[in-house]
C-alpha positions in Angstrom: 0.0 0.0 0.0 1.1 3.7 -0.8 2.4 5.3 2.3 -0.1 8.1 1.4 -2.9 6.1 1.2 -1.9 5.1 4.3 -2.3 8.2 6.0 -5.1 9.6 4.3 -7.0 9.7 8.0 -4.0 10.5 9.8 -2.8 14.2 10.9 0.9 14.8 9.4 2.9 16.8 11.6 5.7 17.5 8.9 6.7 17.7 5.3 6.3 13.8 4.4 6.3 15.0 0.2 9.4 13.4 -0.3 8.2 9.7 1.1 4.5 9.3 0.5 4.9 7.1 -2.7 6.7 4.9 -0.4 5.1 1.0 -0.9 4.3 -0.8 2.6 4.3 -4.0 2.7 3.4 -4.4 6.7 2.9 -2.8 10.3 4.9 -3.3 13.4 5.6 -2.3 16.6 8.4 -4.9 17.2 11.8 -3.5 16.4 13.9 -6.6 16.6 11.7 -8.2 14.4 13.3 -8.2 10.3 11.7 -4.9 9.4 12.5 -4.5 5.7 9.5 -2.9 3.9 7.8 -2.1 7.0 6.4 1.3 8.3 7.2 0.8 12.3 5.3 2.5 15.3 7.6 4.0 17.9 5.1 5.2 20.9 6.7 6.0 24.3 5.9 3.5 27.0 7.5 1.8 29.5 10.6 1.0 27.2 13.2 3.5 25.7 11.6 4.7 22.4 14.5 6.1 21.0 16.6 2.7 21.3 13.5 1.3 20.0 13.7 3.4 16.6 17.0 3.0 16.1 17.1 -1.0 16.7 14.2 -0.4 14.2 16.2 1.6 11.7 18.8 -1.4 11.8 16.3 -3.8 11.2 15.3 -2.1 8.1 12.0 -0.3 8.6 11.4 1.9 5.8 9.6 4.0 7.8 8.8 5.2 11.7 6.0 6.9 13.4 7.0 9.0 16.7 5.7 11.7 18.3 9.5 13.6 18.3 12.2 13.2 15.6 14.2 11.1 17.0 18.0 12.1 15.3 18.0 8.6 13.6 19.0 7.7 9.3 15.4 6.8 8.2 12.4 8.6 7.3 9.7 9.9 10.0 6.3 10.7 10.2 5.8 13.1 13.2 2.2 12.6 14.6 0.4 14.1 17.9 -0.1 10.5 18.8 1.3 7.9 17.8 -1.1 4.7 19.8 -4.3 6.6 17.7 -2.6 7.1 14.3 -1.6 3.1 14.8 -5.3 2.4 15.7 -6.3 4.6 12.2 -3.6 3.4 10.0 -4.1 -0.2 10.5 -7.7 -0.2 10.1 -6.9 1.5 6.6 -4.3 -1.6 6.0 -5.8 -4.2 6.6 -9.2 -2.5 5.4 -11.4 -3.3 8.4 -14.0 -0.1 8.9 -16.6 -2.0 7.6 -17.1 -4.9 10.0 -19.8 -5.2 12.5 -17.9 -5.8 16.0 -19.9 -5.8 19.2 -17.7 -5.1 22.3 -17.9 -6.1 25.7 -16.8 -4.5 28.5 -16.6 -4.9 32.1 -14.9 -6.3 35.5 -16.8 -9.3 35.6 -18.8 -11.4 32.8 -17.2 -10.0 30.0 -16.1 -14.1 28.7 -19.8 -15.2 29.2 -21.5 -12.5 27.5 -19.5 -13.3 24.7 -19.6 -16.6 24.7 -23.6 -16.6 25.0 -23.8 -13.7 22.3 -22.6 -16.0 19.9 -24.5 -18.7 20.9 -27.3 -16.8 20.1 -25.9 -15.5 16.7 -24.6 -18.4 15.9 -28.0 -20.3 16.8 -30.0 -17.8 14.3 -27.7 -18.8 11.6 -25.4 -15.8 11.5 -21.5 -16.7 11.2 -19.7 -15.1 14.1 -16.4 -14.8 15.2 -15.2 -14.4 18.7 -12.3 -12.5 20.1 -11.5 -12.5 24.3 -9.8 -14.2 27.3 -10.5 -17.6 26.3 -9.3 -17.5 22.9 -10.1 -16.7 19.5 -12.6 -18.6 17.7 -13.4 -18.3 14.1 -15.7 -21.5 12.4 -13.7 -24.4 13.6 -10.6 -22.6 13.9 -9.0 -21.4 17.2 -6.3 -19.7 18.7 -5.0 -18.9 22.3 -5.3 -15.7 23.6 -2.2 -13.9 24.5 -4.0 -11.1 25.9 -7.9 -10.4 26.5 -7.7 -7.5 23.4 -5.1 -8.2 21.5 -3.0 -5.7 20.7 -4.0 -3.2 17.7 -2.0 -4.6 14.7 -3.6 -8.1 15.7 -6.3 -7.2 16.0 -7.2 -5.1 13.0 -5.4 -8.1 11.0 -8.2 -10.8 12.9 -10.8 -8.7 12.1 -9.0 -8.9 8.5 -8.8 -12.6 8.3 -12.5 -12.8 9.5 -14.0 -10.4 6.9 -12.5 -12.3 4.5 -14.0 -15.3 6.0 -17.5 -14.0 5.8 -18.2 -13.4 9.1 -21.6 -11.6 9.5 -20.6 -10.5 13.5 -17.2 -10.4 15.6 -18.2 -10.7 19.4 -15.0 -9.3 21.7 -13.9 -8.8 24.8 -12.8 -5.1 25.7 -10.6 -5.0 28.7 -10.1 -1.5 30.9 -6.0 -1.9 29.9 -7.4 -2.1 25.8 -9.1 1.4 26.1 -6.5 2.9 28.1 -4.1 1.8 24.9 -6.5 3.3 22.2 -6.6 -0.8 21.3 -10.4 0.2 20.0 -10.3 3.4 18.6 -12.3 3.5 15.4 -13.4 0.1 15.4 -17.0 0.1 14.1 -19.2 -1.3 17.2 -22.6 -1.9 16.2 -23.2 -2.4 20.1 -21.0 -1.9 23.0 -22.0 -3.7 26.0 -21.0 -2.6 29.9 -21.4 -5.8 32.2 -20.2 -4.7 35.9 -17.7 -2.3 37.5 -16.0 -3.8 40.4 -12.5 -3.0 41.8 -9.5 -4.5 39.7 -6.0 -3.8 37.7 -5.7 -1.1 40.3 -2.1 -1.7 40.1 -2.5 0.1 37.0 -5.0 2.4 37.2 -3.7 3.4 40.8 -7.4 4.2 42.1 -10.6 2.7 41.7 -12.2 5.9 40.3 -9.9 6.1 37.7 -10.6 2.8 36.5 -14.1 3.6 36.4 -13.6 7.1 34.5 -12.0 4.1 31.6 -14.3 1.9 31.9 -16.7 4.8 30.7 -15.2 6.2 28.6 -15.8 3.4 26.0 -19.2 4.9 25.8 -18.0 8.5 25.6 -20.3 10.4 22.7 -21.2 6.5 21.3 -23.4 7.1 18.3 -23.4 3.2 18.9 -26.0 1.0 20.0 -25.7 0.2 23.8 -26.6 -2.0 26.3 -25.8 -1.0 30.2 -26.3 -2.5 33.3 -28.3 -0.5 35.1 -27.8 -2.3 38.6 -24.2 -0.9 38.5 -22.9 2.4 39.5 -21.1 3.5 36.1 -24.0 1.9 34.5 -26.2 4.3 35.9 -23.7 7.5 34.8 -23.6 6.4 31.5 -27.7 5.8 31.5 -28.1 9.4 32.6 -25.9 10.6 30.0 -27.2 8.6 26.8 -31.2 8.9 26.5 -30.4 6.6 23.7 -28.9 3.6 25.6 -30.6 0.2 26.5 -30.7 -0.5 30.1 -31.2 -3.8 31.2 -31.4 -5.1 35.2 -32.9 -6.6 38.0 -32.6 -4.3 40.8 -33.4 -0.8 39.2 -36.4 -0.1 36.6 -35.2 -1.1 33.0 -36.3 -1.7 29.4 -34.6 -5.2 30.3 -35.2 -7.3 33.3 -35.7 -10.7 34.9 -38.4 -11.7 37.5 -39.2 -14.6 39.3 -35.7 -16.0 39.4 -35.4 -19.8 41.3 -33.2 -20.6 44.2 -30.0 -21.1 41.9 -31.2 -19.0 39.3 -31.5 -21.4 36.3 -35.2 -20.3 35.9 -36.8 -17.3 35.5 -39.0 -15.0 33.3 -37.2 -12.2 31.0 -38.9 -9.5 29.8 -37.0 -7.7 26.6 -39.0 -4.8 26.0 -42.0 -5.9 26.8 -41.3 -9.4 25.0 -42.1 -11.7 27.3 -40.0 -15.2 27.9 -39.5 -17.8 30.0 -36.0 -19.4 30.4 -35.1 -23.0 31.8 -30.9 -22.5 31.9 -27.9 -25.0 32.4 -26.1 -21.9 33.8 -26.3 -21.0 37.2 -25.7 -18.2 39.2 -27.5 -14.8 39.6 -24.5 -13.2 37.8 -25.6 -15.5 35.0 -28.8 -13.8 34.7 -27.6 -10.7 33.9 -24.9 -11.7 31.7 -28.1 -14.0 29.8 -29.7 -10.5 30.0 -27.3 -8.5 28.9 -26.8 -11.0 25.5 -30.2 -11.1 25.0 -30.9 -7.3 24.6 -28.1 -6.9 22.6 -29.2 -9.2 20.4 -32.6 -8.7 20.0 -31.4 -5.2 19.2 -29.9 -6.6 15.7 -32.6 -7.8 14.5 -32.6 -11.8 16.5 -36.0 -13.0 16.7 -37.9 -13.3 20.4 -38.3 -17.1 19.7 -34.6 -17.5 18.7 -33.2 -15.5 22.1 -35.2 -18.2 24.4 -34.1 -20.9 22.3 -30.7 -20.2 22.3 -30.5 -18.8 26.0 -32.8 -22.8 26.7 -29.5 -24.3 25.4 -26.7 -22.1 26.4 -23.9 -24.3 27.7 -21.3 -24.0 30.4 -18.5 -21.8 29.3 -14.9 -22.9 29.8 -13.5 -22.1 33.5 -16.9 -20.0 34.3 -18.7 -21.8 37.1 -18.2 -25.2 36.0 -19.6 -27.9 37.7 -18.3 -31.8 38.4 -19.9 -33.8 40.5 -18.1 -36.7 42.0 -20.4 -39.2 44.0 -22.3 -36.6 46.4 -20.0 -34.4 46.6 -19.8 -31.3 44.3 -16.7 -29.6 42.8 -16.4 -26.1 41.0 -14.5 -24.3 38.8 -14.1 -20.7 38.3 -12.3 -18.0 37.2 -12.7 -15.7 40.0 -10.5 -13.4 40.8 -11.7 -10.0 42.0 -13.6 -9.4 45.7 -16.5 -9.0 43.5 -16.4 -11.5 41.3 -15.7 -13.8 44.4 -18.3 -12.6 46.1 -20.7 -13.9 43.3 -19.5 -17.1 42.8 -19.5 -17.9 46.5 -23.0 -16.5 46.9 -23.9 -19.2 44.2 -21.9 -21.9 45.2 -23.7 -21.4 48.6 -26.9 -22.1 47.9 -25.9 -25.7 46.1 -24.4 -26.8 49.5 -26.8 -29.4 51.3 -23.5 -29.1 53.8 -20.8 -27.4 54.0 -19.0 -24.5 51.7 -15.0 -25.3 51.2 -12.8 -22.6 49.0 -9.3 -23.0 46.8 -8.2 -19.4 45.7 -5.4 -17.5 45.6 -4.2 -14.0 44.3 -2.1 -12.9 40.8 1.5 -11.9 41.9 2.5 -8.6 40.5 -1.1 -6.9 40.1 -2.9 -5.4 42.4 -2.7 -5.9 46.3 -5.0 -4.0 47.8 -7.8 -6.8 46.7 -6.1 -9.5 48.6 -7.0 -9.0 51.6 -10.2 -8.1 50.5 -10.9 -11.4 48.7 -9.5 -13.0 51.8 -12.5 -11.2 54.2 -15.0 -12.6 51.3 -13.8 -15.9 51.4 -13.8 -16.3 55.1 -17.6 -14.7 55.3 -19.1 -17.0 52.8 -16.8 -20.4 53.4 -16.9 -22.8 56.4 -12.8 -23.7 55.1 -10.6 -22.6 52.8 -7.4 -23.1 51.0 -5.0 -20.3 50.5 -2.5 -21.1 47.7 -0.8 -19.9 44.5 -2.3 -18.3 41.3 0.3 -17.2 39.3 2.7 -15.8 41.4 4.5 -13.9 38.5 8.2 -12.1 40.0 6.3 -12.2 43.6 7.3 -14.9 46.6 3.7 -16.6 46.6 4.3 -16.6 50.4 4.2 -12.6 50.5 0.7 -12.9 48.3 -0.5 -15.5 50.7 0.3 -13.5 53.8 -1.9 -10.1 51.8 -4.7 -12.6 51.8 -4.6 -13.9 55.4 -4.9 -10.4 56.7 -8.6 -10.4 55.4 -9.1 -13.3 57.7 -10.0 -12.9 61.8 -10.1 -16.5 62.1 -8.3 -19.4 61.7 -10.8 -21.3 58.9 -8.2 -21.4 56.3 -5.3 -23.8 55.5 -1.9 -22.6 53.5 -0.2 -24.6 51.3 1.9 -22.9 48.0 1.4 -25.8 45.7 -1.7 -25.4 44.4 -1.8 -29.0 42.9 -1.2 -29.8 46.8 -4.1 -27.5 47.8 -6.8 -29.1 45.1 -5.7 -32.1 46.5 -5.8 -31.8 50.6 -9.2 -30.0 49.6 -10.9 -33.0 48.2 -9.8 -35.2 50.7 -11.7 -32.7 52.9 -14.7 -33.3 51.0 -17.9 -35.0 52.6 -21.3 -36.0 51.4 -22.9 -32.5 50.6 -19.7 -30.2 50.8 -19.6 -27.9 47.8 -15.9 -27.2 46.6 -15.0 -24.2 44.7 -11.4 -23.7 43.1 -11.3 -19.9 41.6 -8.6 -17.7 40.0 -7.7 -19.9 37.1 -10.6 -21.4 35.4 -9.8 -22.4 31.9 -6.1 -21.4 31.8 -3.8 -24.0 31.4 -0.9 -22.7 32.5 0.7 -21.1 35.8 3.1 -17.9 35.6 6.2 -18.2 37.5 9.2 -15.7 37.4 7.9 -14.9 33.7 7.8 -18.6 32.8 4.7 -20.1 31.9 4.7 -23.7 33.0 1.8 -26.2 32.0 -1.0 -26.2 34.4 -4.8 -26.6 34.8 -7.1 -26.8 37.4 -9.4 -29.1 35.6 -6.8 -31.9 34.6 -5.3 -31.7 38.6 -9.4 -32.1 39.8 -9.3 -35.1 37.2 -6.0 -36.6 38.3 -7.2 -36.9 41.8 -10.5 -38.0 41.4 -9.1 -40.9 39.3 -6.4 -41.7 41.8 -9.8 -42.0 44.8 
C-alpha cells in the first residue's frame, strides 16, 4: 500500500512529500523483528523509544512513526499520537472499517457474554467470530489468547482474516488496559456492551475511580448501540448521559429485566421490551442472569427474533473455566475463574446455595497486580466459606508466600489452610470433602498454565481435579 494512502486519515505533523509514494508491505511495533519494507510505530511507553527506533532503523523499517524526531538515518512521520494514528492506520491496512464488532466490557462477565452472544448469533444462523480471554474462535478454527484484546495490529489483521471469511458479526472482549491503549479506537461497534464495574488492575490504574472514568469512557459520545447495566454504579452514569442507551437489570427499573428468578437462578422469566420469555438455563448463578440479559438485549437489538433469544439462552452451555460444575459421588466440585472481591463474592454466593452441607474454598491472588484486593478477597472468602485453602495463582516475580500472607490479613479467624502448591491444595481440599460439601477452586478457570518468574509452566485446574478424582 502507498504510504499516502496510508495516512489519508491520519494528521501529518511534517513535510512527508518526499516519502508518500513509499510502498508498505506491513505494520509493526516490534523492532527486533526483520523490518524490511515495513512502516514501524515507535510510541513511548515503559521501554526507551528512542533505542526502539533506532534498533528499528537497523532492522530495516522503511519508515517510523513518533511523536518527536528522534536524530536517527530513516524517514519519519511526526504525529500528535502515535497509539491513535496506529489504531487509524491499521484499520486503513488491513481495510477493516466496515465490519460489524460488538464489544464487551466490564470487571466481571465479559467471557460469558460473549460466549452466549454468539451462541445466540450463531444459533439464528449468523457466522460469528469471537475475540476474548478464552481464545479466538473463528468457524472451527481457534487460537489462544495472549491477551484479553489483543494488541492493535492483531487485531485489525483478525478482524482482516475474519471479513474475508465471511463473518456476519465479531463478538469481543474489551478489557479496561485495551481502552487505556486506544486498542479500540475506530473500530466500528454496532453495540458496546457494559457488564459490571468492580474493583481491579488497580495496580494500574492506581485508584478505583480512575478505573471507572476508563471503563466509561468506551461509551463517551457513542453514536453506537448500547446496552448498560443499570444495577451498577457506572451503568447508571452512562444511563443518565445517553437517553439513547438500553438498560437492562434486575434491581433498578429497566427496558430489560428478569423476574421470578429460582433458588439457583437457572429459571426465571425475561422481559425484553415488553417481550415476554421464559428461560429454563444449564447456567447457574445470579451473575448468569444478567450476563443472559445483557446477551439477549443486545441481540434482540440486531434484529434476532424473540423465539430464537429463548431458544438459544434454553440451550446455552457451560462456558470454559466459568462456574463449571463436576460432580463426583455426592460431593460437588467447581471451577471458576474468579479473581476479584466481587467476582468472588458472586461465585461464592452461588456456590452457597448448592451446598446441602458445607461450603470449602481453593483461591489465591495474581502476583505482580494489584494488592489492595487480597486481603479483600481473603474477608470474602472467610464470610461466605466454612474452610478454605490459600495457595498460589500465578505468582509472576512475587514470593507466593508474600501474596499469601496479603490474603490472610482479610481473615479474623483461623478457617483457612496454606499450602503454595496449588496442585497440593486441590488435592488436601478434596480429601476434605464429605457428602454435601460444595468445593470451589477460583482464580484460574480455563487457563492452562501457571506464571512463575515470567515462565509459563503447563497447568490446569481441571486436569489436577481429574487426576485426583481418578487416583480416589
Amino acid at each position: 500500500m502507498k504510504l499516502k494512502d496510508l495516512l489519508k486519515d491520519v494528521k501529518v505533523k511534517n513535510d512527508i512529500s518526499k516519502i508518500q509514494d513509499m510502498d508498505i508491505t506491513n505494520l509493526s511495533t516490534h523492532a527486533q523483528d526483520n523490518l524490511t519494507g515495513c512502516l514501524f510505530f515507535c510510541y513511548s511507553g515503559s521501554h526507551d523509544a528512542f533505542t526502539m527506533a533506532q534498533r528499528a532503523q537497523e532492522n530495516g523499517a522503511l519508515v517510523i512513526v513518533c511523536d518527536r524526531l528522534y536524530d536517527i538515518n530513516v524517514a519519519k512521520i511526526l504525529v500528535d499520537d502515535v497509539r491513535q494514528a496506529m489504531a487509524t492506520m491499521a484499520q486503513t491496512f488491513y481495510d477493516t472499517k466496515d465490519v460489524k464488532v460488538i464489544g464487551v466490557t466490564g470487571t466481571n462477565g465479559k467471557t460469558t457474554t460473549s460466549f452466549i452472544i454468539k451462541d445466540i448469533l450463531s444459533s439464528a444462523g449468523k457466522k460469528v467470530g469471537l475475540i476474548g480471554t478464552n481464545g479466538i474462535y473463528y468457524k472451527d478454527n481457534f487460537l489462544p489468547a495472549k491477551l484479553t484484546t489483543p494488541d492493535v495490529l492483531d487485531l485489525h489483521q483478525i478482524f482482516s482474516i475474519m471479513k474475508k471469511g465471511g463473518v456476519d458479526y465479531i463478538v469481543m472482549e474489551v478489557s479496561a488496559h485495551a481502552i487505556a491503549l486506544k486498542k479500540v479506537l475506530g473500530v466500528d461497534f454496532v453495540c458496546k456492551i457494559l457488564t459490571n464495574v468492580s474493583q481491579d488492575h488497580l495496580d494500574y490504574f492506581k485508584t478505583l475511580e480512575e478505573y471507572k472514568k476508563v471503563k466509561q469512557s468506551f461509551f463517551d459520545n457513542s453514536q453506537d448501540l448500547m446496552v448498560i447495566n443499570a444495577d451498577d454504579e457506572v451503568g447508571q452514569s452512562i444511563l443518565s448521559k445517553y437517553d439513547s442507551a438500553i438498560s437492562y437489570g434486575i434491581n433498578c427499573p429497566s427496558d430489560s429485566f428478569c423476574i421470578d428468578i429460582n433458588s439457583d437462578a437457572t429459571q426465571y422469566v425475561m422481559n425484553i421490551c415488553d417481550n415476554v420469555i421464559k428461560i429454563k438455563s444449564h447456567l447457574y448463578g445470579l451473575f448468569n442472569v444478567y450476563n443472559c440479559l445483557a446477551a439477549a438485549t443486545c441481540c434482540y437489538f440486531l434484529g434476532i427474533s424473540i423465539d430464537q433469544i429463548q431458544s438459544a439462552l434454553c440451550n446455552v452451555c457451560e462456558v470454559e473455566g466459568r462456574f463449571n460444575v463436576i460432580k463426583h459421588n455426592d460431593k460437588t466440585i467447581i471451577i471458576d475463574f474468579a479473581h476479584t472481591p466481587d467476582g468472588l463474592e458472586n461465585v461464592l454466593k452461588t456456590a452457597k446455595k448448592l451446598c446441602k452441607n458445607k461450603l470449602i474454598c481453593v483461591f489465591g491472588c495474581g502476583g505482580d497486580r494489584d494488592k489492595s484486593k487480597r486481603r479483600l478477597m481473603g474477608a470474602v472468602a472467610e464470610k461466605y466459606c466454612d474452610y478454605c485453602f490459600i495457595t498460589s495463582d500465578n505468582p509472576r516475580f512475587e514470593k507466593p508466600e508474600s501474596i499469601i500472607e496479603d490474603i490472610q490479613k482479610g481473615f479474623n479467624g483461623k478457617n483457612y489452610y496454606v499450602a503454595v502448591d496449588r496442585k497440593i491444595a486441590i488435592s488436601l481440599a478434596i480429601k476434605y470433602l464429605k457428602d454435601g460439601d460444595v468445593l470451589i477452586i477460583c482464580g484460574k478457570g480455563g487457563e492452562n498454565y501457571i506464571d512463575i518468574k515470567g515462565e509459563k509452566l503447563p497447568y490446569s485446574d481441571f486436569e489436577t481435579v481429574k487426576e485426583i478424582l481418578k487416583g480416589q
